[in-house]
C-alpha positions in Angstrom: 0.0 0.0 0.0 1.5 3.4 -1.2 -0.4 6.5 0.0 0.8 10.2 -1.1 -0.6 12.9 0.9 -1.0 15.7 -1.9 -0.8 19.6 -0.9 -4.2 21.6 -2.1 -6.7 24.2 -1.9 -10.2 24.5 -2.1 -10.6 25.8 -5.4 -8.8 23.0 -6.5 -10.4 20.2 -4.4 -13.3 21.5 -2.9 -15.6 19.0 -4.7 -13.1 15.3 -3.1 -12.5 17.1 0.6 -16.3 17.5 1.1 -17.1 14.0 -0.6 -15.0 12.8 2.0 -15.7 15.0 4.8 -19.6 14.4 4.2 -18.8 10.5 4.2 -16.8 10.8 7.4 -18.8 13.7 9.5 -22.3 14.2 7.9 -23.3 10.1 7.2 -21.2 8.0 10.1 -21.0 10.8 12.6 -24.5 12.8 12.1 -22.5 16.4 12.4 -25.5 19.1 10.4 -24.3 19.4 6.8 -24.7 23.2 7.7 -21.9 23.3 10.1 -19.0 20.8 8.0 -18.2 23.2 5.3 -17.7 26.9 6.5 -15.6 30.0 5.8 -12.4 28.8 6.5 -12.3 26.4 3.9 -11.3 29.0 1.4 -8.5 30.2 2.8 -7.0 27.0 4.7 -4.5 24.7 3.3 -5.7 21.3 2.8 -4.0 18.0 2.8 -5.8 15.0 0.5 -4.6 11.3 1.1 -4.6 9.2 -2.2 -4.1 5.8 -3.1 -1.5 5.6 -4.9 -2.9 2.0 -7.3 -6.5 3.2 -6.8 -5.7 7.0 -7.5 -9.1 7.2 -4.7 -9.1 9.6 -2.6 -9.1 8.4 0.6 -8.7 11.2 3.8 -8.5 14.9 4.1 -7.1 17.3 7.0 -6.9 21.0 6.8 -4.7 23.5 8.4 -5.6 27.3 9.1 -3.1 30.1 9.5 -3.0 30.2 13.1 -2.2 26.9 13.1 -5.3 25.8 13.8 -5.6 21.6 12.5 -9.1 20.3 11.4 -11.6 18.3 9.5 -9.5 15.4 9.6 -11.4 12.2 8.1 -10.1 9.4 6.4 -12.9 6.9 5.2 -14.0 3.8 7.5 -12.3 1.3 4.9 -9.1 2.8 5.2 -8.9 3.5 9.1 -6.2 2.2 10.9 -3.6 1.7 8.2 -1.4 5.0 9.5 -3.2 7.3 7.1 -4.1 9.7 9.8 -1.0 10.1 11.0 0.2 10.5 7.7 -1.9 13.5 7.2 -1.0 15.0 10.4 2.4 14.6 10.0 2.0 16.3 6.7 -0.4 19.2 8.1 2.6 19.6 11.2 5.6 19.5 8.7 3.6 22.3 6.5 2.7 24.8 9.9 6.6 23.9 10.3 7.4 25.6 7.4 5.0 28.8 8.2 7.4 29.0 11.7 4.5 28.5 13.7 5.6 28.2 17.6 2.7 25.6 18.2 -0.3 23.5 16.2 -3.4 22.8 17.8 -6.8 21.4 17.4 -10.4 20.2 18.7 -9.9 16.5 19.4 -12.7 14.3 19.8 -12.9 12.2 22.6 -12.4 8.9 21.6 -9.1 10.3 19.4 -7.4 11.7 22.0 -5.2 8.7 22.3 -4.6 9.0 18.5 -3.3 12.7 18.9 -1.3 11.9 22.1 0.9 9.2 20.5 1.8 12.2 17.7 3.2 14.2 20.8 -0.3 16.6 21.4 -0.7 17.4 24.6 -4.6 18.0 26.3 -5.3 21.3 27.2 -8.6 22.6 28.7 -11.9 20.9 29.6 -14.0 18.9 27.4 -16.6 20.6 25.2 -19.3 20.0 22.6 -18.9 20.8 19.2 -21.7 19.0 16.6 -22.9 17.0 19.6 -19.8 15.4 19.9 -17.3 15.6 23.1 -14.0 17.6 21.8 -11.0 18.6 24.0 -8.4 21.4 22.5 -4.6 19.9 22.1 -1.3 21.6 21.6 1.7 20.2 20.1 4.8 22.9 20.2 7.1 22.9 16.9 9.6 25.5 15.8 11.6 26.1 19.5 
């Protein structure tokens, strides 16, 4: 299994990150189809994980300027075959380049474990976000 983690934007890939992200958030997770896509789209960076025999798009992540990660979803078939951390690896290596002092992002629950064994580190309570339970994590870079 070769996977390639391509850099794009939304103008560009608008149409495979919210195929994906509506598979991932809007179908298996329930999140309102109103609150996936928003502003920020536009103007973040996005990260799109291929198969590299299949050429299918298989996961998404985004990062925002602050360095703010999100909308990470990599679909059910692929899970747990290091794609995710792929992505993230990708979206940390790119807020690298921006000199960022830290990354951060709105974890859910059960992927806090996930985030953790990247080197993210919880910080603050546990919120709701979609009607799912999210806590914020920090991962410095650039010291």
């Amino acid at each position: 299994m070769t996977i390639s983690i391509l850099t794009t934007n939304w103008n560009d890939s608008s149409k495979t990150l919210t195929d994906i992200r509506n598979t991932v958030f809007v179908i298996e997770q329930h999140v309102p189809e109103a609150l996936e896509i928003d502003d920020l789209d536009p103007i973040a960076i996005h990260f799109l994980a291929k198969d590299d025999i299949s050429k299918q798009s298989i996961g998404t992540a985004r990062l925002l300027n602050d360095g703010h990660i999100g909308r990470m979803a990599v679909l059910k078939s692929w899970r747990g075959k290091g794609i995710g951390t792929k992505l993230l690896k990708q979206a940390i290596a790119h807020a690298q380049k921006l000199n960022l002092a830290h990354v951060q992002l709105n974890a859910q629950v059960n992927a806090i474990d996930f985030y953790r064994k990247a080197g993210f580190s919880v910080s603050g309570e546990i919120f709701e976000d979609a009607g799912i339970d999210h806590v914020k994590m920090i991962l410095p870079i650039n010291r």
